[in-house]
C-alpha positions as CSV (number, residue, x, y, z in Angstrom):
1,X,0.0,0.0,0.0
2,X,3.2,2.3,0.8
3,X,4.6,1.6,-2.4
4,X,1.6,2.3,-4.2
5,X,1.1,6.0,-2.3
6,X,4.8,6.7,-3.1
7,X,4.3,5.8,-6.9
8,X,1.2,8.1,-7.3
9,X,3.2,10.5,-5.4
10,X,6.0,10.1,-8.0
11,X,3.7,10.1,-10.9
12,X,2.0,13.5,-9.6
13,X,5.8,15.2,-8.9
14,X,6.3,14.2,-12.3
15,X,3.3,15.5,-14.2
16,X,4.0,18.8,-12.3
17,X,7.3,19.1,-13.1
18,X,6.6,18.0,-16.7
19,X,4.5,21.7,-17.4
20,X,1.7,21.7,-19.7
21,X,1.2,19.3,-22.1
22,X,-0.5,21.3,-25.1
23,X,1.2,24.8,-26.3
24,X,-1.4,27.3,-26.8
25,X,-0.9,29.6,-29.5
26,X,0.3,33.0,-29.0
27,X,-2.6,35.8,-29.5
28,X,-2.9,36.8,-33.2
29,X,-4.2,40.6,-32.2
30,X,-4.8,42.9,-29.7
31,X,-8.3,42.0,-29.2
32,X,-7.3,38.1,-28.6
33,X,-4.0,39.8,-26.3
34,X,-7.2,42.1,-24.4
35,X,-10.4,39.8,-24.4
36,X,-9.9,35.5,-25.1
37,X,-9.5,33.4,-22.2
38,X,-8.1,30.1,-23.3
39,X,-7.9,26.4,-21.3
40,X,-6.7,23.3,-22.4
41,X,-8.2,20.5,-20.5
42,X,-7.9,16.2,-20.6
43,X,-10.6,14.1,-21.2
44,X,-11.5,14.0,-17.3
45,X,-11.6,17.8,-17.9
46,X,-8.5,18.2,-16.0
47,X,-6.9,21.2,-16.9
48,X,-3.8,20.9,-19.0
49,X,-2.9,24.4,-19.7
50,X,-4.1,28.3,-19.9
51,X,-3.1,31.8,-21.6
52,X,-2.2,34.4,-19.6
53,X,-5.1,36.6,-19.6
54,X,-7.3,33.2,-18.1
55,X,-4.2,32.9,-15.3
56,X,-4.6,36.6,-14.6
57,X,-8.4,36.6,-14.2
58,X,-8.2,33.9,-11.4
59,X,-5.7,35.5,-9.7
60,X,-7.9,38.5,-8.3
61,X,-10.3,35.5,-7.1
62,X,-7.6,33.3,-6.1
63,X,-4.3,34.4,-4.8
64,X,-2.5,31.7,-5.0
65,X,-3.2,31.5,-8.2
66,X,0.0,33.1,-10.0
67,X,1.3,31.4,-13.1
68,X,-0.2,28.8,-15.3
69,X,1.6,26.2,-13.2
70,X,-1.6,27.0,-10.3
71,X,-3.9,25.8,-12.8
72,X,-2.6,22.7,-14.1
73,X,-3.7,19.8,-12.6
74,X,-7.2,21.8,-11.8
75,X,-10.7,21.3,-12.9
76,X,-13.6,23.8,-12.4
77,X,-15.2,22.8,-9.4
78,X,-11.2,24.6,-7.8
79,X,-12.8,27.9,-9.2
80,X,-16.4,27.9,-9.8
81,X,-19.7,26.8,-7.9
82,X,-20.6,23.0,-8.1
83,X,-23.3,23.3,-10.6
84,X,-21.9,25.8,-12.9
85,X,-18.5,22.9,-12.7
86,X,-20.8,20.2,-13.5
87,X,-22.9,21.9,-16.4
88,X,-18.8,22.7,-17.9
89,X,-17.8,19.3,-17.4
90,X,-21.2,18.0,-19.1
91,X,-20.3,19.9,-22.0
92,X,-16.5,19.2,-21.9
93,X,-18.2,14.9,-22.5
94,X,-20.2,15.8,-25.4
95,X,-17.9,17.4,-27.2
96,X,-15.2,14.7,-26.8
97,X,-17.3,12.1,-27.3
98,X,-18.9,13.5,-30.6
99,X,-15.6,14.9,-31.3
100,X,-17.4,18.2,-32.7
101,X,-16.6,21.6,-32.1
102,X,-19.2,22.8,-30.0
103,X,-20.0,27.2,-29.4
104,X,-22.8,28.8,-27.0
105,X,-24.0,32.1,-25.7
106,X,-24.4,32.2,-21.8
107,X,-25.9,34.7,-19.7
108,X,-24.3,34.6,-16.4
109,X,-25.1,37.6,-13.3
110,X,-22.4,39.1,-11.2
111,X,-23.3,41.6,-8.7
112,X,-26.8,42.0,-9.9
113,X,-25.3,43.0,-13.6
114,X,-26.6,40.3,-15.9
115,X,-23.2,39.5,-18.9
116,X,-22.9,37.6,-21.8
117,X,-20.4,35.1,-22.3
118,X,-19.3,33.0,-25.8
119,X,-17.6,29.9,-25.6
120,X,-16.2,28.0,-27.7
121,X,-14.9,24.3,-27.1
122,X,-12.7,22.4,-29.8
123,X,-11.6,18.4,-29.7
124,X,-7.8,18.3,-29.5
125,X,-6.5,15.3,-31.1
126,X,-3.3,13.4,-31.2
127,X,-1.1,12.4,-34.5
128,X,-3.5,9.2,-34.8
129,X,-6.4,11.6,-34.5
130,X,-7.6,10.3,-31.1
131,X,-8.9,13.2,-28.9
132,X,-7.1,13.8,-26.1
133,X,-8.9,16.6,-24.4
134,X,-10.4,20.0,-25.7
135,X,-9.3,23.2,-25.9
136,X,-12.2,25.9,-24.3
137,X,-11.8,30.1,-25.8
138,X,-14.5,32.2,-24.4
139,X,-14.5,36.0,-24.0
140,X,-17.3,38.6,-22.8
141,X,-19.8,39.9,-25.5
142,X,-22.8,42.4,-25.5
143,X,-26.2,41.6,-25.2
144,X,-26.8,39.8,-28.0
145,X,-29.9,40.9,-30.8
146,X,-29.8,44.9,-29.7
147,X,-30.1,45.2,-33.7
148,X,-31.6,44.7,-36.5
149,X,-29.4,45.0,-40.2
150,X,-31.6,45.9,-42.7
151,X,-32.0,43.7,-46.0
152,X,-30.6,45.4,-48.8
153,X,-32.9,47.7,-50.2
154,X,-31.5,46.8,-54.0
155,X,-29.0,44.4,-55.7
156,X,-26.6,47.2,-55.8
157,X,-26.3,47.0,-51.9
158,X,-26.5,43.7,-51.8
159,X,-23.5,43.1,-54.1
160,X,-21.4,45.8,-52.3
161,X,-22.6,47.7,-49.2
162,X,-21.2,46.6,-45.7
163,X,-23.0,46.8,-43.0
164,X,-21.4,46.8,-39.0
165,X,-23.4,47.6,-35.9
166,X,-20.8,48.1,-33.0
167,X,-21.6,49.2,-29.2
168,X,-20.5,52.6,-27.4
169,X,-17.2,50.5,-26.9
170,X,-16.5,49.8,-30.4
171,X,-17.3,46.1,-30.1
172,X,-19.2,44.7,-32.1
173,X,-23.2,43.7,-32.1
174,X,-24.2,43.0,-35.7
175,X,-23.0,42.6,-39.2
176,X,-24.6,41.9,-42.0
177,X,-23.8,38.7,-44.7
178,X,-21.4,40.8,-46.6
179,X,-19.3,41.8,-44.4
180,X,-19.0,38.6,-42.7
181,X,-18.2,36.8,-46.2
182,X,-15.5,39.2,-46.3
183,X,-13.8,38.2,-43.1
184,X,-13.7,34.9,-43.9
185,X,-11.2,33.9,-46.0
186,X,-8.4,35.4,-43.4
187,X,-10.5,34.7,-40.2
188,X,-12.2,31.2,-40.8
189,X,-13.2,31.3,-36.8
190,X,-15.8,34.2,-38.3
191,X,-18.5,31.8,-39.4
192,X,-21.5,33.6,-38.3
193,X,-23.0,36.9,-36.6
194,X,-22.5,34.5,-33.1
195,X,-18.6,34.7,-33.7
196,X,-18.4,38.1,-34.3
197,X,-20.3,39.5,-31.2
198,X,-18.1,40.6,-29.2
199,X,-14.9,41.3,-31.4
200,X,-13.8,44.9,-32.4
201,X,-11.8,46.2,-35.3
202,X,-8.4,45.2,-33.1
203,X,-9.2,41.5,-34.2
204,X,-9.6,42.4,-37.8
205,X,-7.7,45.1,-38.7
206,X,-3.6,46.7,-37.9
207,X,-3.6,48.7,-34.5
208,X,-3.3,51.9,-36.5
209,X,-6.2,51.6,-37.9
210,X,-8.1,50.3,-35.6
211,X,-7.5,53.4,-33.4
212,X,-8.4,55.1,-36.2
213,X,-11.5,53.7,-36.3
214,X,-11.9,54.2,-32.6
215,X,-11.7,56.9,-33.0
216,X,-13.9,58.0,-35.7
217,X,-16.5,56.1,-33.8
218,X,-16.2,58.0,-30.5
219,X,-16.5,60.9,-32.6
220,X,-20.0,60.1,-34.0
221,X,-21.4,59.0,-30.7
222,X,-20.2,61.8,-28.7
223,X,-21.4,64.6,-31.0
224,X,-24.7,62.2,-32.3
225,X,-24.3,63.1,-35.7
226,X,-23.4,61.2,-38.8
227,X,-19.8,61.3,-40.5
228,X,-18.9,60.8,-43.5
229,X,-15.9,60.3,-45.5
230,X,-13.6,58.9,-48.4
231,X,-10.4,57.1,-48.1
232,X,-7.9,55.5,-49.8
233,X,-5.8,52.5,-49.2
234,X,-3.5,50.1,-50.9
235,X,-3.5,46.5,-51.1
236,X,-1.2,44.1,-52.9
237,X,0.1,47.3,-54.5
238,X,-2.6,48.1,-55.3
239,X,-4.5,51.8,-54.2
240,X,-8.0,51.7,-53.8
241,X,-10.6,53.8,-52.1
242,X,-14.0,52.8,-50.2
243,X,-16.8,55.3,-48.4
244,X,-17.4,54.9,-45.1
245,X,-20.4,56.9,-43.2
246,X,-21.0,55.9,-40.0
247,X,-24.6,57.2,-38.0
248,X,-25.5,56.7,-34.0
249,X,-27.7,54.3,-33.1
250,X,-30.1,55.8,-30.7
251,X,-32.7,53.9,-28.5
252,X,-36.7,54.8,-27.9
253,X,-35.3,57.7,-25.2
254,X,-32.8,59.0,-28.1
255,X,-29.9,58.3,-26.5
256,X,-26.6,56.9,-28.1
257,X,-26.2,53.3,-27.6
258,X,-23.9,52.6,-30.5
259,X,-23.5,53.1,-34.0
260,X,-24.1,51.9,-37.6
261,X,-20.9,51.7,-40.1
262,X,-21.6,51.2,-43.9
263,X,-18.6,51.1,-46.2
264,X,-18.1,50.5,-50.2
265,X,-15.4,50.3,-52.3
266,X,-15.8,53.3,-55.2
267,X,-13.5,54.6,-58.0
268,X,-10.7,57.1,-58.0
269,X,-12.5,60.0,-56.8
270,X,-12.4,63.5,-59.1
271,X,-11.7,61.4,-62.5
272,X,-14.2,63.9,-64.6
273,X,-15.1,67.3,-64.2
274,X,-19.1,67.8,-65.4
275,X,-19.4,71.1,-67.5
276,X,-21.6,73.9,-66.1
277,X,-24.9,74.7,-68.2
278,X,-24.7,76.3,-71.3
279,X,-27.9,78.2,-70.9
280,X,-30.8,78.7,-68.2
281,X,-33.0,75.7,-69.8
282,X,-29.8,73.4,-69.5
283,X,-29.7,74.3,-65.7
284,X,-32.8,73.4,-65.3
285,X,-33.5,70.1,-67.9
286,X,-30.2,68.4,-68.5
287,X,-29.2,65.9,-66.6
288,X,-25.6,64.3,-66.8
289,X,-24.0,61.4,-65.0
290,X,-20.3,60.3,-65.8
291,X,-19.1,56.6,-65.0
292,X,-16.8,54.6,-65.5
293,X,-15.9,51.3,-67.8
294,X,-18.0,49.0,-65.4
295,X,-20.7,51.2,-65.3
296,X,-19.9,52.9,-61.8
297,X,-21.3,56.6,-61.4
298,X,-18.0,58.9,-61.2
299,X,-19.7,62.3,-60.8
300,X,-23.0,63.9,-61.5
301,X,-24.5,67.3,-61.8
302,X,-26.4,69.3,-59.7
303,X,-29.8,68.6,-61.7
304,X,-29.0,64.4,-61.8
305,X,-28.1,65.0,-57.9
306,X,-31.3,66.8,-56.9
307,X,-33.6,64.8,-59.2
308,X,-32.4,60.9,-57.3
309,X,-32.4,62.8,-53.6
310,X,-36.0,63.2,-54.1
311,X,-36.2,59.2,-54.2
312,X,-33.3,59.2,-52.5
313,X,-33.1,61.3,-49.6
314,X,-29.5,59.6,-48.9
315,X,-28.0,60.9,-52.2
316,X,-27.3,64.6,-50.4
317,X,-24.2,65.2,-52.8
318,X,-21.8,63.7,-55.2
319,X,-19.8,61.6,-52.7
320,X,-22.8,59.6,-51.7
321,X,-23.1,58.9,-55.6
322,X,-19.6,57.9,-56.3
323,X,-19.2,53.9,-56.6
324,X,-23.3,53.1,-57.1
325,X,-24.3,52.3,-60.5
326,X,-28.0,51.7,-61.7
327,X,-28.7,49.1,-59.9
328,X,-29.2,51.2,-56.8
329,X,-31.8,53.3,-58.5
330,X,-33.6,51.4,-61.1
331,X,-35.5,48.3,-61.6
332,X,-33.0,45.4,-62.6
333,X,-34.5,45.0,-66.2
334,X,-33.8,48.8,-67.0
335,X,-30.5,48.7,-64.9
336,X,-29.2,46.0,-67.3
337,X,-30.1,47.8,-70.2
338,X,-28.5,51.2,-69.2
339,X,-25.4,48.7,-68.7
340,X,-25.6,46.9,-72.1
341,X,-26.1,50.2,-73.7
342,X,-22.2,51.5,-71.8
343,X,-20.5,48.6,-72.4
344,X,-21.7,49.2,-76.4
345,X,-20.5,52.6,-76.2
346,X,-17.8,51.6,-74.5
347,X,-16.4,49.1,-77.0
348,X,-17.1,50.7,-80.2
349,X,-15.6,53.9,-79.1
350,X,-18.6,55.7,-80.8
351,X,-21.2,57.9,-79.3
352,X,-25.0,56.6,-78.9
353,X,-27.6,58.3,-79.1
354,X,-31.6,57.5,-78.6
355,X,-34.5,58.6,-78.1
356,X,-36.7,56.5,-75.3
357,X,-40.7,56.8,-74.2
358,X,-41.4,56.5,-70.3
359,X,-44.6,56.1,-69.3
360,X,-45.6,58.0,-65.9
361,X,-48.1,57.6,-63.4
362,X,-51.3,58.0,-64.7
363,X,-50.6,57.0,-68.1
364,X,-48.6,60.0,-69.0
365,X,-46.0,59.6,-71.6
366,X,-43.1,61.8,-72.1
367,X,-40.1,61.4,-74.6
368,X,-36.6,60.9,-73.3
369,X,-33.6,62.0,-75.0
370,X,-30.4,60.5,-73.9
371,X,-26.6,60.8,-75.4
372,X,-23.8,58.3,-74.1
373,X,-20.3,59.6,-74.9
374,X,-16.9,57.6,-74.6
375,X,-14.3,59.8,-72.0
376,X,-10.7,59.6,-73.0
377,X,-7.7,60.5,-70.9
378,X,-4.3,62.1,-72.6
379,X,-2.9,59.1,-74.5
380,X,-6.8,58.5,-76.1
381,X,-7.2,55.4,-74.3
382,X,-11.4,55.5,-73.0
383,X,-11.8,55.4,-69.4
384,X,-15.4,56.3,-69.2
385,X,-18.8,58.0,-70.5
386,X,-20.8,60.5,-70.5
387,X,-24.4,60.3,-70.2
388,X,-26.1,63.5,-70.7
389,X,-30.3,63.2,-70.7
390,X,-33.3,65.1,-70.7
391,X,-37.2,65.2,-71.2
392,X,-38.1,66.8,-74.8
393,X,-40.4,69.4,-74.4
394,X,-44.1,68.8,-75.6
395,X,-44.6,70.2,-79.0
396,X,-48.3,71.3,-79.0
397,X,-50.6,72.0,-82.3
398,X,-53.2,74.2,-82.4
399,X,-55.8,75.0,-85.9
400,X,-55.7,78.9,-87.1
401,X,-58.4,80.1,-89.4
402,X,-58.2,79.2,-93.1
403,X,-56.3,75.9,-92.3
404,X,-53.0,77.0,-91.0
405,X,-51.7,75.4,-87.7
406,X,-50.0,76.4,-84.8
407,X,-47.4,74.6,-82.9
408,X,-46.0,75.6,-79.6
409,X,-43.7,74.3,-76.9
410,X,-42.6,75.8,-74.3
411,X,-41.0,79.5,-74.0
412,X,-37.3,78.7,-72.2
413,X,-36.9,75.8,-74.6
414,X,-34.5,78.5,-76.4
415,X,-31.9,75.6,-77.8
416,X,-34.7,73.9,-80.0
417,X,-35.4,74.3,-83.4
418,X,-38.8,73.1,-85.1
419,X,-38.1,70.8,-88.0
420,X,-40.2,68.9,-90.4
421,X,-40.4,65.7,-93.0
422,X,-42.6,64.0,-94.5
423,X,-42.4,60.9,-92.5
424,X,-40.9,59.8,-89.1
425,X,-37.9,58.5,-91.0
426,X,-36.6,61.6,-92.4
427,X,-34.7,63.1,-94.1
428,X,-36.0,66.3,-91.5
429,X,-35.4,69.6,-92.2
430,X,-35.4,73.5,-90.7
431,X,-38.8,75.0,-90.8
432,X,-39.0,78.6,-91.7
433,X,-41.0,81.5,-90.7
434,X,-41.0,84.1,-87.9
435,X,-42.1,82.9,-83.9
436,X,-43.4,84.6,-81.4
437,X,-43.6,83.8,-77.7
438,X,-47.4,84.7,-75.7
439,X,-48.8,82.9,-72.8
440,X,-45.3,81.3,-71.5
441,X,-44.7,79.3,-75.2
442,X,-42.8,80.2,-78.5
443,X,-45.3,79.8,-80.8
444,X,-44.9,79.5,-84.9
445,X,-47.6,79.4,-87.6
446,X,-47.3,76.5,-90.3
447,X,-49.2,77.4,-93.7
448,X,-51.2,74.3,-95.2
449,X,-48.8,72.7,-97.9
450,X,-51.3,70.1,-99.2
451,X,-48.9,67.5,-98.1
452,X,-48.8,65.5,-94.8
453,X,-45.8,66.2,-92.8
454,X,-44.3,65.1,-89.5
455,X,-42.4,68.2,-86.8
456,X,-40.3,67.6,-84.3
457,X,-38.0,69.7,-81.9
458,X,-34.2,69.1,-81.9
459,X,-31.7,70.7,-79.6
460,X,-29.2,72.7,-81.4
């Protein structure tokens, strides 16, 4: 019996002096380095090793507790109440004996303060693939489901806005698909809105910036107002720019309880420069919209601007158009049309030119004129278009006495000229005679010819 006591007491010196038996990998980021707790444990749920951050949180609730040599050897009923050691251990069995990783949200209380906790337990297996034990990573997380992302309102946002709700901390509550796709490929772990609750731009992103970010977010909940901006950055070599506007998130009270962060990648901003207007009915008729070879907007004017921020409200100048294209205004049949129609212009080089019928509410039809016109830098080589559109005016008729007409449109139409043909297909020509202008129109009599003939207005 003495020999047996001295050999456990051997065995036990041993596996003490010994260390851990797993090597738990250094934290990848400052937000690992600040926030994940990290145990190894055997199949008996016998701790095996610990981070840092896990040793130091015992140690306020258990002096003795110093380096991660005071936990080996362990188990949870050493540091937390019975049933709270047994429900851990219980989970501990299941996910060795399925040998699947296993995650959770918990909702634990401490000093009447009700927490959130995730967890995260992982088989650890030997070079045969037998488990051995687990390995356990939780950290503290917000109250999960404070909000809502909104479905994208078209298939331009779905295809390219991101979407990030974050606390008054900076740590994150919500996310939307996109943006989680994103993550993925260098931070696998991020398989769901579950593993990203919790996490701030420190796991993601270089210290720098994520004190940038910081930042800019303690900025916009302190003053309650939205910010917006444009930035550029390089990757691969590569310099690229994406919008970022970030807007408080207020509760029923309207006070700040975080924010909302929505970022998209757009082209070189200031590539074009839209001409002003000619004349006073340009300022108020023509609208133009400059994009680029994939059919991105580039810059607008003020008419194109005002006309989408009535649908729009968000459109409130030219930096909240830069990297949308027609997909975020128009229906996706028209949308892919306006897009077939570039990439035509595009490719031949040569202008376009149409005229198109839109029918309004209430059955009113108006005639669209529309001009699409390759951009070339120095060396000729095209690096966008020019759209430049507008509604013709209404050419109205009128009968005279002894069978003369009159046709009218409307008096600052000033750039048109009335011509005629005998049929739709031309060949049309300049109509002469004197017009006047009464009762807001420019007016102009047409003598009977005894022919039939077709008039039209074209802009000079």
């Amino acid at each position: 019996m003495k020999l047996i006591l001295l050999l456990a007491a051997v065995l036990l010196t041993t596996f003490r002096l010994c260390g851990a038996q797993t090597v738990i990998p250094d934290p990848k980021n400052r937000w690992e380095a600040d926030h994940l707790f990290v145990i190894d444990k055997d199949t008996n749920s016998v701790f095996l090793n610990a981070n840092l951050l896990y040793v130091r949180s015992l140690s306020a609730a258990f002096p003795q507790v110093k380096t991660v040599d005071d936990v080996i050897g362990k188990t949870d009923f050493d540091f937390y109440p019975k049933e709270l050691a047994d429900k851990y251990r219980a989970d501990d069995a299941r996910v060795m004996a399925l040998g699947e990783r296993f995650e959770t949200i918990e909702q634990y209380s401490e000093g009447g303060v009700i927490g959130y906790v995730y967890t995260e337990k992982t088989p650890l297996r030997d070079g045969t693939g037998k488990v051995f034990g687990l390995r356990v990573r939780f950290y503290l997380i917000p109250a999960p489901n404070q909000t809502t992302v909104p479905e994208p309102a078209n298939a331009w946002e779905q295809r390219h806005v991101f979407v990030i709700d974050k606390d008054t901390n900076s740590v994150f509550l919500n996310a939307n698909p996109l943006y989680l796709q994103s993550l993925a490929p260098a931070f696998p772990e991020i398989q769901s809105v579950t593993n990203l609750i919790g996490r701030d731009d420190f796991a993601f992103y270089p210290p720098e910036l994520a004190e940038k970010y910081r930042a800019d977010d303690a900025r916009v909940m302190a003053s309650g107002e939205r910010f917006e901006t444009i930035e550029q950055y390089s990757e691969g070599g590569a310099v690229g720019y994406v919008y970022t506007e970030k807007t408080p998130l207020k509760d029923a009270g309207g006070k700040v309880f975080g924010l909302r962060v929505r970022f998209y990648q757009i082209p070189k901003p200031n590539q074009t420069t839209i001409p002003g207007p000619a004349n006073e009915w340009e300022r108020r008729n023509v609208q133009i919209v400059d994009k680029d070879t994939q059919s991105i907007c580039l810059n607008a004017n003020e008419l194109y601007l005002a006309t989408t921020r009535a649908v729009f409200p968000e459109i409130q100048s030219v930096t909240n158009l830069i990297g949308r294209d027609d997909f975020a205004f128009y229906p996706t049949d028209l949308a892919e049309k306006y897009r077939a129609d570039d990439a035509r212009v595009i490719a031949s080089g040569q202008e376009f030119s149409t005229v198109e019928e839109n029918q309004l509410e209430g059955g009113v039809r108006r005639l669209v004129f529309v001009r699409k016109t390759p951009l070339r830098d120095s060396n000729g080589t095209i690096f966008a278009l020019r759209i430049v559109f507008f509604v013709i005016p209404n050419l109205e008729m009128g009968r005279l006495p002894a069978g003369a007409l009159e046709l009218s449109w409307p008096e600052d139409a000033t750039v048109f000229d009335l011509e005629s043909a005998d049929s739709v297909s031309g060949p049309w020509s300049p109509v002469g005679g004197t017009t006047t202008v009464s009762g807001g129109k420019i007016r102009q009599k047409i003598e009977p010819s005894g022919t039939a003939r077709v008039f039209r207005l074209r802009q000079r």
